[in-house]
C-alpha positions as CSV (number, residue, x, y, z in Angstrom):
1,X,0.0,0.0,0.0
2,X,1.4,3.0,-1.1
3,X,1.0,6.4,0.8
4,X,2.8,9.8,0.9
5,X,2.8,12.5,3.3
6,X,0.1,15.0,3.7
7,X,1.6,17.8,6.4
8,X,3.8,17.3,9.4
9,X,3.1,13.6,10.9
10,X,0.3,13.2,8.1
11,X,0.3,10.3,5.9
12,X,-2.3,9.9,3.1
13,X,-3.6,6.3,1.6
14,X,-2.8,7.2,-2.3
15,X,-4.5,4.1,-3.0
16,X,-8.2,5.3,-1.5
17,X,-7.9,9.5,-2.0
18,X,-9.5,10.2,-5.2
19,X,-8.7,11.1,-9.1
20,X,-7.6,14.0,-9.8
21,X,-9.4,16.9,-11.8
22,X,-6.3,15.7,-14.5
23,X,-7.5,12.3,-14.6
24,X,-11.0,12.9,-14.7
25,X,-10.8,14.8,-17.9
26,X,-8.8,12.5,-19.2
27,X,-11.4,9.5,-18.8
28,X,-14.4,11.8,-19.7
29,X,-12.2,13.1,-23.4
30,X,-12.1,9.0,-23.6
31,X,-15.9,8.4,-22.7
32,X,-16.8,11.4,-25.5
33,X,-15.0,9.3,-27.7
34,X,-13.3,11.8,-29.4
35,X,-10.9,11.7,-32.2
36,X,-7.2,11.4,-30.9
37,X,-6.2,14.1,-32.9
38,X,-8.0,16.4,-30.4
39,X,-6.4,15.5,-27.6
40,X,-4.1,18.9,-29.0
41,X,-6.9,20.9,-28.2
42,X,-8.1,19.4,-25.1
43,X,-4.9,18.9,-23.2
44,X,-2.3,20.9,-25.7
45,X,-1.0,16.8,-26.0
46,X,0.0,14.8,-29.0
47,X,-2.3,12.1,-29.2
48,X,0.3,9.5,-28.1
49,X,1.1,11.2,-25.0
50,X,-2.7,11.1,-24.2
51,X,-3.0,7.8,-24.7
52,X,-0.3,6.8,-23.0
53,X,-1.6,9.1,-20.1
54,X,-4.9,7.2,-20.2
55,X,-3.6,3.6,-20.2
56,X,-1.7,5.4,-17.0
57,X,-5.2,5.8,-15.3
58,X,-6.6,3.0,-16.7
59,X,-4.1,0.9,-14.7
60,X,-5.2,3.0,-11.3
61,X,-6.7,1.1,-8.9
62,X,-8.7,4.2,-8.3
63,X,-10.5,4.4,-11.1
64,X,-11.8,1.4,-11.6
65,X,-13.5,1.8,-8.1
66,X,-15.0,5.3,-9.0
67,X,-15.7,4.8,-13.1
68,X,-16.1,1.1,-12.9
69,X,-18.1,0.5,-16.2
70,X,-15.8,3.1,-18.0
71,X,-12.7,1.8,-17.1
72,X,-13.5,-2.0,-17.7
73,X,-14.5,-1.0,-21.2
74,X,-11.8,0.8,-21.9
75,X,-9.2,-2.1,-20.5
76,X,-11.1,-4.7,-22.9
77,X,-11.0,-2.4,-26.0
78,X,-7.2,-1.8,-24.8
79,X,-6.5,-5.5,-24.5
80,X,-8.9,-6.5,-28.0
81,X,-6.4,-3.9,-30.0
82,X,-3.1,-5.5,-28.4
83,X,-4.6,-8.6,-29.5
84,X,-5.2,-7.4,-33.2
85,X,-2.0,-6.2,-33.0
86,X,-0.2,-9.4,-32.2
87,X,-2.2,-11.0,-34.9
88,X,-1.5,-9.0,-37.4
89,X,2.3,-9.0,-36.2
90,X,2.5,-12.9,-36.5
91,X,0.6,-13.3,-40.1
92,X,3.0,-11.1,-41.2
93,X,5.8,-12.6,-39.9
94,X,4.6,-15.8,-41.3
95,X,3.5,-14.2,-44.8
96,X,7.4,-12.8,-45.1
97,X,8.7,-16.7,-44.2
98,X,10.2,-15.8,-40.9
């Protein structure tokens, strides 16, 4: 359990204080379902850096426990494109003889 210190002789639970205002935009810019590409707008962000902030959040322990239905969708979708990835990675592997 990790924790980090709030004031003098005050420790916080990280793992139970909330998202931040940060992290909440960035799972309601994913819930809109809005194109990458404005992640620039939004956050002043190239897209990758967004994404790679959201998979960040997605990981949270946090936000699965306060955007549940959110978060698990966006894990699967995560995990389906990793897959179709892969896949696509080892057919052309195989396609070029390797």
């Amino acid at each position: 359990m990790r924790s980090a210190v709030s004031g003098p002789g005050h420790a916080i639970n990280m793992t139970t204080r909330s998202l931040t205002d940060l992290e909440n935009r960035i799972l309601d810019f994913a819930e809109q379902r809005r194109p990458l590409h404005e992640a620039r707008i939004e956050f002043a962000w190239r897209p990758a850096t967004y994404v790679q902030r959201l998979f960040a959040v997605l990981d949270d322990p946090r936000a699965e426990r306060q955007r549940p239905m959110l978060v698990r969708r966006l894990r699967r979708l995560r995990k389906q494109k990793a897959a179709a990835r892969a896949s696509r990675s080892f057919e052309s592997s195989v396609a070029a003889g390797y």
